[in-house]
C-alpha positions in Angstrom: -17.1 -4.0 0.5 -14.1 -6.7 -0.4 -11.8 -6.0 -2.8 -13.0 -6.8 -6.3 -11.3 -10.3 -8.1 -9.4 -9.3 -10.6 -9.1 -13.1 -12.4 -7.4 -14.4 -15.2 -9.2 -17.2 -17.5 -7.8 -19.9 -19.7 -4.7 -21.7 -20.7 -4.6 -20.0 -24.6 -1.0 -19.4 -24.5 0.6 -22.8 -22.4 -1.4 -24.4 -25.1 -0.3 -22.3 -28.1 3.0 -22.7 -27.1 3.1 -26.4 -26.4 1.8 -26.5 -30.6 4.3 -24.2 -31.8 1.4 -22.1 -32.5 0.6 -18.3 -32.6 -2.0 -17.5 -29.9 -5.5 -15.5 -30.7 -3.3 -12.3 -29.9 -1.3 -12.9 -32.7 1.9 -12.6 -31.2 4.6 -15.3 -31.4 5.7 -17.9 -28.8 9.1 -17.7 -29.8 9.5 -13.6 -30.0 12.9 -12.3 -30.1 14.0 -10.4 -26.7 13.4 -7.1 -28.5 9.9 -7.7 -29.3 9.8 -9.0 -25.7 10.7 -5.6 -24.3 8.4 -3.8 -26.5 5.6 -5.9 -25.9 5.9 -4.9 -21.9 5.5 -1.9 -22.3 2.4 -2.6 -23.9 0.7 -4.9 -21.7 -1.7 -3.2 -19.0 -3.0 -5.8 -17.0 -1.5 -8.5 -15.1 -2.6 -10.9 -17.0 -1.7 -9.7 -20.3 2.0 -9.4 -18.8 2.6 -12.3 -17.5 0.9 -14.8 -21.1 2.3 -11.9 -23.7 5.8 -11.7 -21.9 6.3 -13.5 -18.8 5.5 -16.9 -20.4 8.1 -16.5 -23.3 10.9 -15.8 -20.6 13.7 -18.3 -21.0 17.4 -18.4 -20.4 17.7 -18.6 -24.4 16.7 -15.0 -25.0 17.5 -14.1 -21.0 21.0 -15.2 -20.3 21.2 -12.3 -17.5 17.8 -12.4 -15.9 16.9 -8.7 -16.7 14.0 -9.7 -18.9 12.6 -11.7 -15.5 13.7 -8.7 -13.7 11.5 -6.1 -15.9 8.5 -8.5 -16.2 7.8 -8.9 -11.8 9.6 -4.8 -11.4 6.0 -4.3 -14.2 4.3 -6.9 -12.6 4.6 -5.2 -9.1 3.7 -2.0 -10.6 0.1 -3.3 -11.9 -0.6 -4.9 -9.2 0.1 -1.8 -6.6 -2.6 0.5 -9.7 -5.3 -2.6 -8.6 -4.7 -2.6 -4.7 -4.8 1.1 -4.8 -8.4 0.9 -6.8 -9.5 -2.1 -4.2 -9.3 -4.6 -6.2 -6.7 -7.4 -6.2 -4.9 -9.5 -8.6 -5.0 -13.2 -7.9 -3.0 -15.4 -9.5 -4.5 -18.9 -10.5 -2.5 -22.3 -11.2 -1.4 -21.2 -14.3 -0.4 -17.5 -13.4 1.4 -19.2 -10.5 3.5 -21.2 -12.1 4.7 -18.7 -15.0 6.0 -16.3 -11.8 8.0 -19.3 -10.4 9.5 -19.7 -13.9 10.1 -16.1 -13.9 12.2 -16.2 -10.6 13.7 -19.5 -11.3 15.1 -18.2 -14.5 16.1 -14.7 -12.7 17.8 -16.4 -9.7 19.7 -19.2 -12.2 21.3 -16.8 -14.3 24.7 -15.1 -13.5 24.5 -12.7 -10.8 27.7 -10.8 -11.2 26.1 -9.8 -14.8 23.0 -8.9 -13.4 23.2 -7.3 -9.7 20.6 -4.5 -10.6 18.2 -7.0 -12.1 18.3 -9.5 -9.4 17.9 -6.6 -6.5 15.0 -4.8 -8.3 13.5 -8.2 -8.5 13.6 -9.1 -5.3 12.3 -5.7 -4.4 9.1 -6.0 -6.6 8.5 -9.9 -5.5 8.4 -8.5 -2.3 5.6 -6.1 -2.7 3.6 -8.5 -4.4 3.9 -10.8 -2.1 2.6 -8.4 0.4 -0.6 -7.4 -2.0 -1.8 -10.5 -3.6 -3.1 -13.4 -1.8 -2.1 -16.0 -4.0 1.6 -15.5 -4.1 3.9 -18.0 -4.7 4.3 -19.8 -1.6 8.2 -20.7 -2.4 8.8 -17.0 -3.2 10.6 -16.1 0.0 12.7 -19.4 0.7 14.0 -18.8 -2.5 15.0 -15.4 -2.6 16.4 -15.9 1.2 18.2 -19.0 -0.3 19.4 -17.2 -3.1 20.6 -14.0 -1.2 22.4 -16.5 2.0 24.3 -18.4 -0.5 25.9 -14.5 -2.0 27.5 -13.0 0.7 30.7 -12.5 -1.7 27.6 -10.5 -4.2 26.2 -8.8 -0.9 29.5 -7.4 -0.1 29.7 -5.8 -3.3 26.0 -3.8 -3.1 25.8 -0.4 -3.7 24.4 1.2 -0.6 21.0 1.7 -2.9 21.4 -1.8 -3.4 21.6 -2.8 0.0 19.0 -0.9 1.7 16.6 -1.4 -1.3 16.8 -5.6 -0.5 17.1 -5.4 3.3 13.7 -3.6 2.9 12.4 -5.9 0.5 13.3 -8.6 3.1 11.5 -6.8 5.8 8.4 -6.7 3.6 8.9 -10.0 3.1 9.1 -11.4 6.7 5.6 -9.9 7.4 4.4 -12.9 5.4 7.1 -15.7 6.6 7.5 -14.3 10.4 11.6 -15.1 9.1 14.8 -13.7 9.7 16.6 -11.8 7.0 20.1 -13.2 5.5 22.6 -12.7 7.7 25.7 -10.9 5.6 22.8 -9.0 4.6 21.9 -7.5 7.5 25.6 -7.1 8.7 25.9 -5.0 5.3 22.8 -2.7 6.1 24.0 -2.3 9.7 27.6 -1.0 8.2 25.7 1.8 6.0 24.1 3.3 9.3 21.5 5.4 7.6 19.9 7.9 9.4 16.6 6.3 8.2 14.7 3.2 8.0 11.5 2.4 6.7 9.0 0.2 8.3 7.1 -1.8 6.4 3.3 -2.0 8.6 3.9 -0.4 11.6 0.3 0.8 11.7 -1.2 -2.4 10.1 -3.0 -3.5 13.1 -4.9 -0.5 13.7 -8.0 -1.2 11.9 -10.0 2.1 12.7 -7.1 3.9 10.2 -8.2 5.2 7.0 -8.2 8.3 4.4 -12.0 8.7 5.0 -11.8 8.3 8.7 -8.9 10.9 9.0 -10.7 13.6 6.6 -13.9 12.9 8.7 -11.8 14.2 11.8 -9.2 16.4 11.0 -9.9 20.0 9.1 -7.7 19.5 6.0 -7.4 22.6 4.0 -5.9 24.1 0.4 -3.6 27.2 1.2 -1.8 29.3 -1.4 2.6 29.3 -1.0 5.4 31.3 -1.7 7.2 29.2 -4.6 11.3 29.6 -4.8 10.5 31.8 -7.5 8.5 34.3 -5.6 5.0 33.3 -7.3 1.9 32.8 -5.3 0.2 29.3 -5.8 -2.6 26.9 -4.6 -0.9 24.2 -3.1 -1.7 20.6 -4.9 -1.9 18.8 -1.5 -4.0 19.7 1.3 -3.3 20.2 4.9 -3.6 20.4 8.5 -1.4 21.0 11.8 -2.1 19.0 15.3 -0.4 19.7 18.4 -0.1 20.1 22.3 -1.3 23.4 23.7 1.7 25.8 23.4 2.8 24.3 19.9 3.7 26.9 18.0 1.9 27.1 14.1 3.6 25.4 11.3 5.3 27.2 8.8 7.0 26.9 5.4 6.6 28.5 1.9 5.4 31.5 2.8 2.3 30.1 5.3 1.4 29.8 8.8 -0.6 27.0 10.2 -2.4 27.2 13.4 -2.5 24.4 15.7 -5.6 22.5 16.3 -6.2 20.1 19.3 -5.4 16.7 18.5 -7.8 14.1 16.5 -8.7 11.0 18.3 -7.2 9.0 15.5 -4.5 11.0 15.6 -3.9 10.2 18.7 -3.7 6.6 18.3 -1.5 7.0 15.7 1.0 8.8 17.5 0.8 6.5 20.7 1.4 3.3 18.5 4.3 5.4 16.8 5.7 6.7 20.1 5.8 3.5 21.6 7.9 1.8 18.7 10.4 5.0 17.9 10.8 5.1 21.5 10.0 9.1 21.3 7.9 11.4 22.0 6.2 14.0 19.6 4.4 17.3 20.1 3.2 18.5 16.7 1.9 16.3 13.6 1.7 17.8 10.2 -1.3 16.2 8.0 -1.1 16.0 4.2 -4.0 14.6 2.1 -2.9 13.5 -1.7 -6.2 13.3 -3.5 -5.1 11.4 -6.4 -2.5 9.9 -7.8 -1.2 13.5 -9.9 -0.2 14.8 -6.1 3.5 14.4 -5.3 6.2 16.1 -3.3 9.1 16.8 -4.8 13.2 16.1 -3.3 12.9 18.4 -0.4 14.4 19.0 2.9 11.7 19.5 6.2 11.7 22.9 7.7 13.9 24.6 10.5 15.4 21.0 11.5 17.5 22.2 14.6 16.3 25.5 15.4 12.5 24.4 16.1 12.0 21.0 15.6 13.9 18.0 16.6 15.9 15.8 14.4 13.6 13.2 14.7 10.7 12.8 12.5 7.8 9.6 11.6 6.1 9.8 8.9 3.0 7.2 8.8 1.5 6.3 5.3 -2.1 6.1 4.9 -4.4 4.6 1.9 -2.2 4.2 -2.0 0.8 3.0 -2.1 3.5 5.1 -3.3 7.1 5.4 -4.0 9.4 6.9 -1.7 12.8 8.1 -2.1 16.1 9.1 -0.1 19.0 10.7 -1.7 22.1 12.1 -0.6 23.5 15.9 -1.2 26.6 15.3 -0.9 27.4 13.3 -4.1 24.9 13.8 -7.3 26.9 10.4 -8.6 25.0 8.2 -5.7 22.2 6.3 -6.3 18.9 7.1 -4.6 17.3 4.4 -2.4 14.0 3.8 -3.5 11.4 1.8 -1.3 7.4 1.5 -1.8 5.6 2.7 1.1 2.2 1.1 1.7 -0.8 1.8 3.9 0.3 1.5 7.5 3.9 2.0 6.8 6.3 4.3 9.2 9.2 6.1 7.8 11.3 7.1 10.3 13.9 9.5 9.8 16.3 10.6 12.5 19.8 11.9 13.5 21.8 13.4 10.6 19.0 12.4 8.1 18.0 15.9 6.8 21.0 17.5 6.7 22.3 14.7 4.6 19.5 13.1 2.2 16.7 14.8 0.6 13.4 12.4 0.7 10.8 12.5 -1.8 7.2 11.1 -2.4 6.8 10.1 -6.0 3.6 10.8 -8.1 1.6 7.2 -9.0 3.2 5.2 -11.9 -0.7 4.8 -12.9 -1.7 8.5 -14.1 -5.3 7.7 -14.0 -5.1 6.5 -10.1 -7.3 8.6 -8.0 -6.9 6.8 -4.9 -6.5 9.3 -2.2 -3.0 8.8 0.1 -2.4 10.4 3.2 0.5 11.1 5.5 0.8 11.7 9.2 4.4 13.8 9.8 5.2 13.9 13.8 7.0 16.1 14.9 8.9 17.6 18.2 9.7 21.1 18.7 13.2 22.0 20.0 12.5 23.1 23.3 10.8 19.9 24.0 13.9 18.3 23.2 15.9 20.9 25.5 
């Protein structure tokens, strides 16, 4: 089955507003900021969001662009609640144009007021760009133009700020097939995370899917030891993969027994292999059956004593969000990045001993699109 259409209709509002007249809705053209910001909090559909608000954006009542900024960082967000249902926003004439106002009045405002805004914007541009099909077709020249021309704002990026747009450029080179800003690329080099996402990896192997991975590997719901000593049913189901001789997989009080690898499993880990340039033994399974499954800031087990540093992590079905953050210094921001279907996270090196990752819950509480994740793994004396 294609994705459902989701499809705006009409021109109420350009037309209301050209009058000086209040649309059918009943709320004003010329809205105070305040109202604004209300009123997206309100809107629930893409189309609602972008004639309630994203239409009445101006640099009157938007001097810093953090308005524009809210609007596509809410914008992004619906949009990611309809992919994940299969069905897809397209923007028509109309709906394209307001979003090139949006950006135009974002990337023409001042950006040493609004740093945050203009980096959270880029960021959510970016992962609509990836999901509907009707994006603007300027969007990346802009923001590359935008971002090349602010090498003096790059060098001032928080290191959340920095990897947060270098990913959003990555996403947005699967589109353009373009390079990246220069400085800004320099500036990500200089952090030398011991991570990187990648945004679709895995997008070219069609046979991947939730259904086709529950149809071949043995998930199942096992009870764990919480931190406070209680005994629970684990919200996520599981399942362990290995070589012969791979130990089980343990953590929280449970054992998991290796099974023989899947056959999509297998391609998986080849296509991984091949671009991490390693080899894994072992791949831990988790199936998220709706959008209420999570995983809190954690730490994976017994890093250095029996499994390898190195660990890829391969996103299957919804999109979620996905987070690093450091233990060293509770006053640094987390970098935050959207992980989509086909996306590898790869985490190496000093990664677990200095950040905590996370896997965020869906911003839509009433998603129930299943997500998946494929963890690889080497144990320690494969490494030796």
């Amino acid at each position: 089955m294609g994705k459902l259409l989701y499809l705006r209709s009409g021109l109420v509002f350009a037309a209301s507003a050209l009058l000086g007249v209040t649309p059918a809705d009943g709320f004003s053209p010329t809205a105070t900021r305040s109202q604004l910001l209300a009123e997206l909090q309100r809107c629930l559909t893409p189309t609602d969001l972008l004639d309630r608000v994203g239409a009445r954006v101006s640099r009157s009542i938007d001097p810093d662009g953090s308005l524009a900024s809210l609007v596509l960082v809410r914008l992004s967000k619906l949009v990611i609640s309809l992919d994940n249902q299969d069905r897809a926003f397209v923007a028509d004439e109309s709906s394209t144009k307001t979003l090139n106002a949006i950006i135009e009045s974002l990337l023409d405002s001042d950006p040493s007021s609004n740093c945050e805004s203009i980096v959270e914007a880029t960021k959510a541009c970016s992962t609509f760009s990836r999901i509907s099909p009707y994006s603007p077709n300027s969007t990346y020249e802009r923001l590359f133009n935008f971002w090349n021309d602010s090498s003096d704002i790059v060098s001032q990026l928080e290191p959340h700020h920095t990897s947060g747009v270098k990913w959003a450029f990555d996403v947005l080179t699967l589109q353009s097939s373009a390079p990246s800003p220069t400085a800004l690329d320099q500036a990500y080099a200089d952090l030398n995370l011991p991570f990187a996402i990648i945004p679709g990896c895995l997008a070219g192997l069609e046979s991947l899917s939730v259904d086709r991975l529950t149809s071949q590997v043995h998930f199942r719901v096992d009870d764990i030891r919480t931190t406070s000593n209680k005994v629970v049913s684990e919200r996520r189901q599981t399942a362990w993969e290995g070589d012969t001789g791979v130990a089980p997989f343990t953590y929280s009080g449970k054992a998991m027994p290796r099974s023989d690898w899947s056959p999509l499993v297998v391609q998986v880990r080849d296509v991984v292999q091949a671009r991490t340039n390693q080899y894994y033994n072992g791949c831990l399974l988790n199936l998220y059956t709706d959008g209420c499954s999570g995983m809190r800031y954690h730490i994976d087990p017994d890093q250095g004593t029996l499994w390898d540093y190195d660990t890829a992590v391969v996103s299957v079905g919804a999109s979620r969000r996905f987070a690093f953050r450091a233990m060293s210094s509770s006053t640094l921001q987390p970098h935050n990045f959207v992980v989509m279907h086909g996306d590898l996270t790869y985490m190496f090196g000093e990664c677990q001993s200095q950040f905590q990752h996370t896997v965020k819950k869906a911003d839509d509480k009433t998603d129930t699109t299943p997500r998946a994740s494929l963890v690889f793994k080497r144990t320690w004396e494969c490494k030796k």
